[in-house]
N, C-alpha and C positions, 0 to 999 in steps of 0.2 A: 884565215877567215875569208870567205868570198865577199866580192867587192857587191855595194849596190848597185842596180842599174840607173842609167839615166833615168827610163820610163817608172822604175818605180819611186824614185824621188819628185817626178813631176807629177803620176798620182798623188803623192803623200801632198804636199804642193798645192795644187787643186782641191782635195778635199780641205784642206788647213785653211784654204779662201773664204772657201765654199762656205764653210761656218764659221766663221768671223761674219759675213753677210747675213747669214741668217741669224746672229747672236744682235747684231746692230737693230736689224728688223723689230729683232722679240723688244730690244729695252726701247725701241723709237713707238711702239704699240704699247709697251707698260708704264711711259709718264704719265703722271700723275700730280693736278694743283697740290695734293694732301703727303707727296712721298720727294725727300727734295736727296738728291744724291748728291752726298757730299764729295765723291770723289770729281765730279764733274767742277761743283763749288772751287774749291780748292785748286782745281785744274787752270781754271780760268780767272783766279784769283778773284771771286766775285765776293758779293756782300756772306758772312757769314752767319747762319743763324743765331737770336740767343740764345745763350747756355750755352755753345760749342765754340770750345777756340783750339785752335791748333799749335799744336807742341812745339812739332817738327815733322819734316817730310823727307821724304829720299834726295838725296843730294846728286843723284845723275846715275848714269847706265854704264855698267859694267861690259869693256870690251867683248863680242860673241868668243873670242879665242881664250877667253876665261870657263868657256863652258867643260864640261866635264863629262865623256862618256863612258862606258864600260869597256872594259878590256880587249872584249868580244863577244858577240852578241850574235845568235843564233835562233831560231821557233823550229820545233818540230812539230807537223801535224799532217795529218791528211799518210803517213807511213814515210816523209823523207823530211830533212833536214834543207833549212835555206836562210840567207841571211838576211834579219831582220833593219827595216828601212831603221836608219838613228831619228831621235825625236825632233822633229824643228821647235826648239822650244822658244817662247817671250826670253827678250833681253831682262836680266837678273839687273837689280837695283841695287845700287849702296845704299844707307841707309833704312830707317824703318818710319812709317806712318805713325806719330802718336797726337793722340785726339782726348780732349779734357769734356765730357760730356755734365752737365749740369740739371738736374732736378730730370731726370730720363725714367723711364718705365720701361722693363727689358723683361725680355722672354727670353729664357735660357738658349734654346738655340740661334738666336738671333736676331729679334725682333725687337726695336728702339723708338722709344716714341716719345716725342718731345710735350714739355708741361703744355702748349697752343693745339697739341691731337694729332702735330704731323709726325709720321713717319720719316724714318732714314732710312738710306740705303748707301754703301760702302761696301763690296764686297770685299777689299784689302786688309779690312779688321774684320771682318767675319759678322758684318750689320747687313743683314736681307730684310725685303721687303716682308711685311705680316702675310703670313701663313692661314691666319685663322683657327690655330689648333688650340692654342692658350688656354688656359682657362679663364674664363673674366675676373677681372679685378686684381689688385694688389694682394696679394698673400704676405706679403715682409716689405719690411723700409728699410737701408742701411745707409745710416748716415753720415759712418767716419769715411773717410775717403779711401777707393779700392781700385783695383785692377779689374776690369772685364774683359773673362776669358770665355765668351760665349761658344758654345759646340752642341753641334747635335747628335751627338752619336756615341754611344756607350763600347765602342769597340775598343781592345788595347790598341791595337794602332794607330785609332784616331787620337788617343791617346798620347802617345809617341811622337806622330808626327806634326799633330795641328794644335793640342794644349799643351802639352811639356816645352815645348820650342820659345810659345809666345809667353807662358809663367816665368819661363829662365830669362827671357830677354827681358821682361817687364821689371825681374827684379836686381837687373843688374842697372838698371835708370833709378828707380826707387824700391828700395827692398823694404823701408818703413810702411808701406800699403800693401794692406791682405788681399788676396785672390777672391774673387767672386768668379764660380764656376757651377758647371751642373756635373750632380755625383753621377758616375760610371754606373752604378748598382754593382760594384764589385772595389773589393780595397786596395784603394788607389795609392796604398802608404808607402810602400816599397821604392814608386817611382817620385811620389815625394819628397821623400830621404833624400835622393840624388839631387836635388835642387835646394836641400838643406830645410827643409818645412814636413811639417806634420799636421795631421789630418785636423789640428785645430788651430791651425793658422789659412786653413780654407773655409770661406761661407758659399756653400750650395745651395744652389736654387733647391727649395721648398718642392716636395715628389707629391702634393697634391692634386695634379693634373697630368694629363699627357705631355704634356713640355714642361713641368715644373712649377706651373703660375706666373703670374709677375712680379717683379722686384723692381721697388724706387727704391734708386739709388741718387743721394743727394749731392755727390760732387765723386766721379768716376772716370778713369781712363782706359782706353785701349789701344791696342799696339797691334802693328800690320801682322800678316802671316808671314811664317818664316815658307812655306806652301800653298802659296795662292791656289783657289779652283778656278775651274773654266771651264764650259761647255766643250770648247773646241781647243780653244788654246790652252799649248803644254809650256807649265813653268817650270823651271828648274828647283830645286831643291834648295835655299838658299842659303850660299857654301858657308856665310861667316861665320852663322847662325849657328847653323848644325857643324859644321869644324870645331866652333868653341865649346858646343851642348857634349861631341861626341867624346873630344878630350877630357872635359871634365869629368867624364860621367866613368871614362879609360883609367883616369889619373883614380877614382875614387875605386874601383875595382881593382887596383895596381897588385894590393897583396891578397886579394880571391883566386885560389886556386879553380880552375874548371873541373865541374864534377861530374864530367863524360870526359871520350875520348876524341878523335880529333874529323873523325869519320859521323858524320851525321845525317841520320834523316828525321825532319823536325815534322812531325805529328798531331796530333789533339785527342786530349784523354780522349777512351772511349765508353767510360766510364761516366761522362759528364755528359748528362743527356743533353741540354743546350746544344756543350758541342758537337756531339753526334748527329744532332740533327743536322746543321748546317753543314754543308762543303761534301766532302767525297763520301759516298754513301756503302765504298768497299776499300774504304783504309785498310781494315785486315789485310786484303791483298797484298796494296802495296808493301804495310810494315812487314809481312813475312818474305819478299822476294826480297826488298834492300837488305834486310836482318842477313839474309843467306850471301847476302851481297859482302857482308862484312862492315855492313852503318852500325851504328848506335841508334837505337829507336828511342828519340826525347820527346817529351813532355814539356815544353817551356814552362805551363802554368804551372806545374807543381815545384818549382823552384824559386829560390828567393830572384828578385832584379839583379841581384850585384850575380849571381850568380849564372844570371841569363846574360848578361854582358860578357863573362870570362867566357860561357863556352861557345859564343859567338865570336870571341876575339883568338880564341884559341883552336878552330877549326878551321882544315885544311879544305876540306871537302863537303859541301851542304847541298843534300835533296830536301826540299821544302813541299808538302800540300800548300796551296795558296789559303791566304788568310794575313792574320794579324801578325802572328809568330815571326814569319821569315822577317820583318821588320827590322827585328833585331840585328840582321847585317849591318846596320847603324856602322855596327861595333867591330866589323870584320875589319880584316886586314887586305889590302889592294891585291890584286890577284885571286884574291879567295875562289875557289871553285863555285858555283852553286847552279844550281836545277829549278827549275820554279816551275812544279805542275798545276797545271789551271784548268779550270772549262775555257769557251770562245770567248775571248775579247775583243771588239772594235771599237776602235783600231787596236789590233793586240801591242802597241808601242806604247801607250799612253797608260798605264798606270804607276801603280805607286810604286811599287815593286822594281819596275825597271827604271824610273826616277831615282829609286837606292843604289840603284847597280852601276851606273853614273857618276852618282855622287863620291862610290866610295872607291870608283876602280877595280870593280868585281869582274873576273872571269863569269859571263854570265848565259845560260841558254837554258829558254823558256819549252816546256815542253804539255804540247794540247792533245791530249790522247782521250777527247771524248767529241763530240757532235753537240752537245750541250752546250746551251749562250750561260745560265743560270750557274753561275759561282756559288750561288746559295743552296743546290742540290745536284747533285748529277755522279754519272757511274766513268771509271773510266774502263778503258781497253786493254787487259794487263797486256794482250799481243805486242799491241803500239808502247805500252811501258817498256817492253826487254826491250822491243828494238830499238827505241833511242835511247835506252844506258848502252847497248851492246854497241852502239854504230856514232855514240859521240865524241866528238873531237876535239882538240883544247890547243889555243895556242901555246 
């Protein structure tokens, strides 16, 4: 693999400043008397609000030589191949953030508002400032005591990587408290299973609204991400987390056989208007050049979880369309081959995808064969496709 240069790490460098300053700016212009951020609270050990007391907190910072990159890492675009700058990621934390929230009003994507009218904001449990989408008023009370796993996003890999993480970890502190989450709009039972619950040991936020409505909840906890977000700043995937989530979920698929072969290229029905609309607008293409290639053209959705886990952990070789599916490298094995085609990312290092390629020790190179920024539609270049299967190289 070619080495990075100096100049482009002090780009990488520069820009990774550059917004941090401007991320400082945006939150030093969004205080607010009525919005009190608890992670600053807590920071500075100051008075804490009532109703909120604190569990536990991260207990210190994990050495940088703990981090984890991919195998090898490469972007092809523009018609040649060159090696992509590695992620400067936030130092990964021990421990997790847990917070006991009391007599709260919450909005399923994340919105917390104290019985006095103030708002929270926490970005580490996944508490943002209001939005304004909600719908007004309480819709539901739940008064036994529960888990808050607030998300906003109906996609499998948000899924995967921001709800499944934080349900596993929350029930391995107390697994006598039910889940409070918002339903996917698609059945979530599969991934369930794996953490040993079923679909009626979750209470979902209420789908009377654009966000759900709000829910009082009368004595509620939440737990940090195992995937913190950031504007600018890239966090690591956090390894304890997801080491213990991936084994378990390995250990539980142990007797599944895989029901493809070992050669893959991972797709989306096209059958499914939804997913048809979204993402590559001439998959045909692709699935008929890789087919000739000698892939296996899968379909993740139409297969059970334990089943998406085996042929993920049992594949040698993966070309993935970007989206939710390639996710499932969770479950790969170090070295794994894999391809990840996209439209333009900036910075093309900073997504999820190559966070997994990291994580798990993946043979990894990203390939952008379209002029398109929008991942949510675009055509690719089948020219620029042959050429970087024909011209790619593998430690």
């Amino acid at each position: 693999m070619r080495k990075v240069s100096l100049s482009q790490r002090l780009l990488a460098r520069t820009r990774h400043v550059a917004g941090l300053l401007k991320q400082g700016y945006t939150n030093l212009r969004g205080r607010s008397p009525n919005l009190i951020n608890l992670y600053r609270v807590f920071r500075r050990n100051g008075p804490t609000p009532a109703g909120i007391h604190l569990e536990s907190r991260p207990t210190g910072v994990k050495p940088r030589s703990t981090l984890r990159f991919a195998a090898s890492d490469e972007t092809y675009s523009d018609g040649f191949w060159r090696a992509t700058p590695r992620n400067i990621y936030q130092p990964e934390v021990s421990g997790d953030w847990v917070v006991t929230l009391k007599d709260v009003t919450l909005g399923s994507h994340g919105e917390a508002r104290l019985a006095d009218g103030r708002w929270l904001q926490f970005p580490f449990v996944n508490i943002h400032p209001p939005r304004g989408h909600t719908t007004e008023g309480v819709v539901l009370s739940v008064d036994a005591p529960v888990w808050i796993i607030q998300n906003g996003s109906d996609a499998f890999g948000h899924w995967l990587l921001h709800v499944l993480p934080r349900i596993h970890g929350a029930l391995q502190i107390d697994a006598t408290k039910r889940i409070l989450t918002r339903h996917p709009g698609w059945n979530p039972s599969g991934l369930l299973a794996m953490v040993g619950l079923t679909l009626e040991d979750i209470i979902f936020f209420p789908q009377n609204g654009p966000d759900g409505g709000y829910v009082h909840v009368k004595h509620g906890s939440v737990i940090s991400h195992s995937a913190p977000r950031g504007n600018m700043e890239v966090f690591p995937l956090g390894t304890d987390r997801f080491d213990d989530m991936s084994s378990e979920f390995l250990s539980r698929a142990s007797t599944t056989q895989s029901p493809v072969g070992q050669k893959l290229y991972v797709s989306r029905s096209s059958r499914d208007v939804a997913q048809y609309r979204d993402g590559c607008q001439n998959r045909e293409e692709l699935e008929e050049f890789f087919a000739a290639e000698g892939f296996e053209v899968v379909y993740p959705e139409r297969y059970t979880f334990l089943e998406q886990v085996a042929m993920f952990r049992d594949a040698d070789y993966i070309i993935a369309e970007g989206g939710s599916a390639p996710h499932n490298t969770l479950f790969s094995r170090p070295r794994t081959k894999l391809i990840y085609i996209s439209a333009r990312m900036k910075p093309e290092n900073n997504h999820w995808q190559r966070r997994i390629a990291d994580l798990r020790g993946l043979q990894y190179r990203h390939v952008i064969p379209t002029r398109e920024f929008t991942q949510r539609r675009y055509t690719v270049d089948m020219d620029q496709i042959r050429d970087a299967f024909r011209t790619v190289q593998w430690s």
